[in-house]
Each structure stands twice: as C-alpha cells, then as structure tokens.
Steps between C-alpha positions, in 0.01 A plus 500: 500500500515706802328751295083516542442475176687175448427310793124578382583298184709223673217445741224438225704163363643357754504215773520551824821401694505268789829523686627203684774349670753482237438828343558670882809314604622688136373830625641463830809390378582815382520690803242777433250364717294486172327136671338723707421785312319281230293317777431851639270560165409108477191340609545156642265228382478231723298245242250449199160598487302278267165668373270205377210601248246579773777787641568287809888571633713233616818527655812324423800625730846426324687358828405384802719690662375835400748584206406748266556636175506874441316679203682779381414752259782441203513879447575613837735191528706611203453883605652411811816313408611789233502719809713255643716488183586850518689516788763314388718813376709217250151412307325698260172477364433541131082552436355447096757379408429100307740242487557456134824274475766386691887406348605225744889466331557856667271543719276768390089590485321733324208682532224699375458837696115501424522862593751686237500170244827465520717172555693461791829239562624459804800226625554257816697214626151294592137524332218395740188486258184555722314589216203283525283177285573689192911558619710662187806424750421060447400552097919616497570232755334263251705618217849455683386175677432112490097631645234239566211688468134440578175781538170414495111711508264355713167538287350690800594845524321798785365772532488743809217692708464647789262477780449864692535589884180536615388814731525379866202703767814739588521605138838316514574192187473176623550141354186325330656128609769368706811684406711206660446244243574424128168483386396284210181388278588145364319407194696203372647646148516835623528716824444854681736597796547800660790673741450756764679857440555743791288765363186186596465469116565129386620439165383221302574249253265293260719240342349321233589340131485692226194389318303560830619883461407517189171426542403773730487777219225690689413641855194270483741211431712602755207552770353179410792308561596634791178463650556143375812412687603775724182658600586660821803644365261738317399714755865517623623635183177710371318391204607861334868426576499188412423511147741827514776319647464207328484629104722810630828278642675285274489149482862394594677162370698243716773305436774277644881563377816217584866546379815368598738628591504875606798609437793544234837464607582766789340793312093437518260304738116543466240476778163559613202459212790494252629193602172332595190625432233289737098599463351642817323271688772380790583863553856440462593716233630784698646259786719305276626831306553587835689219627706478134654777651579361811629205374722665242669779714576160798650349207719775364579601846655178562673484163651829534585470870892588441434747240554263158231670235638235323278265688183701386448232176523193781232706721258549201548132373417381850234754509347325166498132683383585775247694428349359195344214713287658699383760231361189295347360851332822547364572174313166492395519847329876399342279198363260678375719820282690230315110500440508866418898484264433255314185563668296811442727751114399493578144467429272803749289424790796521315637799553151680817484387610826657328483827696169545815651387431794690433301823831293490704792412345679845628124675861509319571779338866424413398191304152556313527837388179587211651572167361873542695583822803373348434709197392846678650497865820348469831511272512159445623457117227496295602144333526305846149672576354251195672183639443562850117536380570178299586334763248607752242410250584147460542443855159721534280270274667175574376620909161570336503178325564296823257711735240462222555120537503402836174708473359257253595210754379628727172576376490139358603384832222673673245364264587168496496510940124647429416238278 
C-alpha cells in the first residue's frame, strides 16, 4: 500500500480516520514515538460544522476545553506504521499473500501467494487474526468454538468524493472551508461530511440508504439533488467532478459485527474489525483496534510476568471478558451517533441539551463529563461511558424538570400578584 498505485485505489473507497485518545496512548505505547509522528500528518478538528440548506456554517466545538480530534489520512496512517514494522529485525512482512485457512489443533495458517499461485503453510505457538469484518481467522474460531455470533448491514451504505484545494493569490493550494472541523450536511435520513487532508483537499462522504442511491441514475439526478439538499457543496466539489466522482467511486456497504469470545484456548485471539465490526460514525474504529492492542499485550504482560507461556490461555480468556464489554458498548454507541450525526445535531432540543451539559461540565468537570468527551478524550471503558451518561441524564432531566417548574410557579405567582 506504500506503493502509488495502491494507495491511489485505497484512497477512492475509503473513510477518513480520526485519531483520538485511545488510539494514541496505543501508538505511544509502543515506544516509536509513532503518537507523534501520526499527529505530525494529522489535522486537528476542534468541532462540527453544521451546513443548513441556505449554506450557513455553524460551529459546534467538541469540548470546552479545546480537545480535538485528529483527521488522518488512512493511507499514510497505515504507510507509516509498516515502516515502523520493519525495524523490528524478528518480524517479517509477507505482501499478496490471502489468508485462506487456519488449523487451530497445531497451530498453522495458510495462504495464497497471489503472486506465483501457490499455497503457502506456515506454523506458530499463537495466531493473532487481524484480518478484518470479513476475518477467515474467526470463521475457524467458529468451527472449534462455543461462538455467539451476531453481524448486521445497516441499509445505508456511502459513497466518497472529494472536494479540491483551491489556488490561493501566491499560486500556493489552500483550503475552501475551515480545515479544523468535521464538517457535516444533516438531512435527517441521510448525511454529507467531509475531513480535511494535508494536501488542503477534503474528502467527503454522502451517506445515504440504498434506495436513495439508486435513484440518482443520471448526472441530472445527481445535480438536482444536490442542489436540493447540499447546494453549496456544489461549487466545492465541481459540478464536472461531481458526477465523475460520484458514478466513478463505488458505493461501499456498512455493517456492524459482535462475537464472543476471541480466542481459542492459548493458540488464537482475534481483534480489531474481526472481533467487532462498529459502522463509522463515533470514529472509534481505529481507536478501539488500537486500544485492543493495548489492552491485550497489559494483559499478557501480566500473565506471563515469570515467564509461564502456560499462562497465555488465562491471558486470552481474560482478554475475551474484558474486552467484549466495551466492544458491544461501542458498536451501539457508533449506531446511535449516526442518529445525532444525521438529524440531532440541528435539533433545538439536542442543542439545549448540550450547551447545558457543556456549561456544567466547564463548572465540574470531574463529575458531569458529556458522553462525547468520555468517548473521544479519555480511556474511560467504553461500557461505564453508557452508565455514567445514564446517570447524568436522569439527574439532567429530573434538574430540567424542577427548574421548568418553579418557572411555572413562578409565572403563576407573578400573575396572580398582577391580578
């Protein structure tokens, strides 16, 4: 992928990153100072920018206290961390070659070399499968194993486009919008965001169901429904480039994948997308793969701490209970943020609702801390982040309930004094 060729292709169908604080406590955990080299290519977004139908901007900053999340460009991310890879003299890295099978009574795997045709089997004392929503590694773990199993396609799937850099009076690119926010078109049932790149290009995604995409079956179709519901986003993308881009790039699916557990005895643990597959819309995908691997080398490092490999099949069970938890808590939290991406975010009632949140978490920031913040800035498990939110809620609307009251007598009090 560090090739030209095939970053070109990555970059047509996919999402951009947004890099947190779990994902680099797991990069700097490693000791390569990759934390910093990733926000050295990152552009920090310090909040939303909601585009209403006339083209006005609003801003929505995720924290008070100027926290941001970091867009990063998923091939120069992945580019990146191979580089890192291959200085570790005991690791070697195998390209085109496709996970076909694995034997988990040995352990073995075997591959495809996709360049001479030819199967490959190679042996080892522990399998990590990293292989992705579509993981051959958890089909054999699901063969060998009591597996609950659960996936699920959203009936929305994306497509992705690209708004230029435009020519700044020096000659030199330039961004056509803020390059420090996440921006985003909310149309209810569907949605158009788009992430900053360094190269002052964003790149965009409309998200939309299925029957909406198949609708648009010509450039006037397109045009006319952009013009519709994202009008100013024409001029950003091009009218030319937008009908290129958009019946050019495929139309990519989402879904959401849960299993437990990850592992088979001491020989195979899974993580990442094959373990738990979560749509896009918290930005969390990459963090939590991230953090799986945080969380699993803690755990084997304090299992093996007197050198028992013995121990490795108690690490990997732990690994399972542990983990599983907050991998269900964070693939209905992406669900449901695709709701407030969506729709909320223009909704008075959520806009209330978060400048009152927002304003007590700025008075006592230890004890109301907004769902979001708790999701994106800290490494609080993602499980207790739901029923801390829980309970803020309650206490939040029951305070609402009793403010909007006294209100109400006090109004009535007034008017009966004027009376």
């Amino acid at each position: 992928m560090r090739l030209p060729e095939n970053r070109a292709d990555l970059q047509q169908r996919s999402i951009n990153l947004a890099l947190s604080v779990r994902g680099l406590s797991a990069l700097q955990g490693a000791g390569l100072n990759l934390d910093q080299e990733m926000l050295d290519i990152a552009i920090p977004m310090k909040g939303r920018m909601i585009h209403d139908f006339a083209g006005n901007q609003t801003s929505q900053l995720y924290s008070v206290f100027g926290k941001t999340i970091n867009s990063v460009d998923r091939a120069l991310l992945n580019a990146k961390l191979l580089t890192a890879a291959e200085q570790f003299s005991n690791l070697k890295i195998f390209f085109n070659h496709a996970l076909q099978t694995c034997d988990l009574d040995v352990p073995s795997a075997t591959f495809l070399d996709k360049t001479t045709g030819q199967e490959v089997t190679d042996y080892a004392d522990l399998i990590v499968g990293a292989d992705g929503a579509y993981s051959a590694c958890r089909r054999q773990l699901m063969r060998k194993a009591r597996i609950n199993f659960a996936q699920e396609y959203i009936d929305h799937g994306y497509c992705e486009l690209t708004i230029p850099a435009r020519r700044g009076a020096d000659g030199q690119p330039e961004y056509q919008m803020s390059p420090y926010h996440l921006h985003i078109w909310p149309r209810h049932t569907f949605m158009l965001i788009a992430l900053p790149n360094p190269d002052k290009t964003f790149t965009c995604t409309l998200f939309m169901p299925y029957d909406q995409f198949e609708q648009l079956q010509t450039g006037a179709h397109l045009l006319s429904f952009f013009s519709q519901y994202f009008p100013n986003a024409i001029p950003l993308i091009g009218r030319d480039q937008l009908v290129k881009q958009y019946f050019t790039n495929e139309k990519g699916t989402l879904l959401s994948v849960k299993c437990s557990p990850y592992h088979y005895q001491d020989r195979l643990v899974i993580i990442g997308d094959a373990a738990h597959c979560m749509v896009p819309f918290y930005g969390q995908g990459m963090n939590c793969g991230f953090e799986d691997v945080e969380v699993l080398a803690g755990i084997l490092d304090r299992h093996t701490a007197l050198g028992a490999a013995s121990n490795i099949g108690a690490a990997l069970a732990e690994y399972s209970a542990v983990r599983h938890r907050d991998a269900v808590a964070i693939c209905e939290l992406a669900m449901h943020n695709y709701i407030e991406m969506r729709s909320s975010v223009s909704d008075w009632r959520y806009l209330l609702r978060k400048r009152i949140e927002d304003r007590l978490h700025h008075w006592f920031p230890r004890t109301v801390i907004p769902l979001y913040t708790m999701v994106s800035f800290t490494k609080i498990p993602y499980h207790l982040t739901i029923a801390q939110h829980d309970r803020q809620t309650r206490w939040l609307n029951r305070g609402m309930l009793l403010s909007a009251t006294l209100a109400l007598i006090g109004i009535y009090s007034a008017l009966r004094r004027f009376k």
